[in-house]
C-alpha positions as CSV (number, residue, x, y, z in Angstrom):
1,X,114.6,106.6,92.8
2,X,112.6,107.7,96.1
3,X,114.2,107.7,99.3
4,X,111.0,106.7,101.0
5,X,109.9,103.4,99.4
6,X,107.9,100.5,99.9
7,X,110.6,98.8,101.9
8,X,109.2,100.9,105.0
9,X,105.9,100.5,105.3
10,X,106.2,97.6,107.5
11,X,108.3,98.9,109.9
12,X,106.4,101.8,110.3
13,X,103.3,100.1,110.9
14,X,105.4,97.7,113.4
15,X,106.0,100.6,115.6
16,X,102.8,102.4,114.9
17,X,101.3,99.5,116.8
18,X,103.8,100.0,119.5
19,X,102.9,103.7,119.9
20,X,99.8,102.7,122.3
21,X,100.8,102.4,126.1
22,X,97.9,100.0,125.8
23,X,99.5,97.8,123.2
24,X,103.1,98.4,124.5
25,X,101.7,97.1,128.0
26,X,100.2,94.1,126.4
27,X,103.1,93.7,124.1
28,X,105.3,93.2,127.5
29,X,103.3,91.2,129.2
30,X,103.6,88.9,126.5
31,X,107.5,88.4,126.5
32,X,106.5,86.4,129.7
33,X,104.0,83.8,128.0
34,X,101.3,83.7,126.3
35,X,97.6,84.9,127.6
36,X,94.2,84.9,127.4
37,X,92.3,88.1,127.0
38,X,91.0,88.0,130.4
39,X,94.7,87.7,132.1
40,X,95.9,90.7,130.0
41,X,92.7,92.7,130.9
42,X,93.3,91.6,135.2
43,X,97.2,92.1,134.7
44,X,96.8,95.8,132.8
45,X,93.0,96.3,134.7
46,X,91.3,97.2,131.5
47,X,88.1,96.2,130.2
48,X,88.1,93.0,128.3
49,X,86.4,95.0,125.1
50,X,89.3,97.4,125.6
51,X,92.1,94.8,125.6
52,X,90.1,92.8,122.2
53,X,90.4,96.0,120.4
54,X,94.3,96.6,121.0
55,X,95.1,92.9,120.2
56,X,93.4,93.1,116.9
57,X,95.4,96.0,115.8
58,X,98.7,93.8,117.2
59,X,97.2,90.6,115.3
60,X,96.6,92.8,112.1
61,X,100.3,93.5,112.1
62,X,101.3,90.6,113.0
63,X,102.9,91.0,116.1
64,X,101.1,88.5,117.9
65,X,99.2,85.0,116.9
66,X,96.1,83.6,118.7
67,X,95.7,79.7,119.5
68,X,92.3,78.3,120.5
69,X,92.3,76.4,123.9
70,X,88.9,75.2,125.0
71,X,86.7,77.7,124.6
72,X,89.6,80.5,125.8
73,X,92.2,81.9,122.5
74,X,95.6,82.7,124.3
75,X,97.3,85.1,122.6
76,X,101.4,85.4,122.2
77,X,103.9,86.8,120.4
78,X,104.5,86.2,117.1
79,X,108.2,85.4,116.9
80,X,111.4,86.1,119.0
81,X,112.3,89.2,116.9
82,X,109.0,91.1,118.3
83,X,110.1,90.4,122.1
84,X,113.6,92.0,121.5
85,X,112.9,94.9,119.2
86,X,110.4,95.7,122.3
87,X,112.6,95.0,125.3
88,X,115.1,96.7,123.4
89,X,113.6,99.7,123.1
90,X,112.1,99.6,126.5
91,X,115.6,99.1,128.1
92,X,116.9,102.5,125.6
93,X,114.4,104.4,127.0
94,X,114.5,103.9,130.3
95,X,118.8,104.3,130.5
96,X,119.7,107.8,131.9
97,X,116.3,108.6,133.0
98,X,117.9,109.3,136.6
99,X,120.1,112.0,135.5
């Protein structure tokens, strides 16, 4: 029997997709609400190009889903689990940064 198996490939890939500031930005923005490409892109100022290619790698891991409206797809998170694991781990590695 292995000790590294199957069972964690895909939580290494979760956080693999998390180890972007990029995606890590957009991935916060989104525990607000959902957005469109061009309010992540304003809210982060990065190109829209820029901010399609870390959302596909977030979407390809499932971490977020996309929803047509009009002619816009607003993008959010996939579930409630993604929006704690992150705030989480944002809040863990912020604590004692004063010292």
């Amino acid at each position: 029997m292995s000790l590294v198996g199957d069972d964690y490939g895909p939580v290494t890939e979760f956080f693999g997709a998390l180890a972007s500031p990029v995606r890590a930005a957009v991935i916060h923005l989104l525990t607000e609400r959902p957005h469109t490409v061009s309010e992540i892109g304003a809210a982060l100022g990065a190109s829209q190009p820029l901010v399609s290619q870390h959302l596909r790698v977030l979407r390809e891991t499932g971490l977020v889903t996309t929803e047509r409206s009009g002619r816009s797809t607003v993008y959010s998170l996939a579930d409630d689990h993604v929006a704690h694991v992150f705030l989480d781990a944002l809040v863990h590695t912020q604590e004692n940064t004063d010292d």
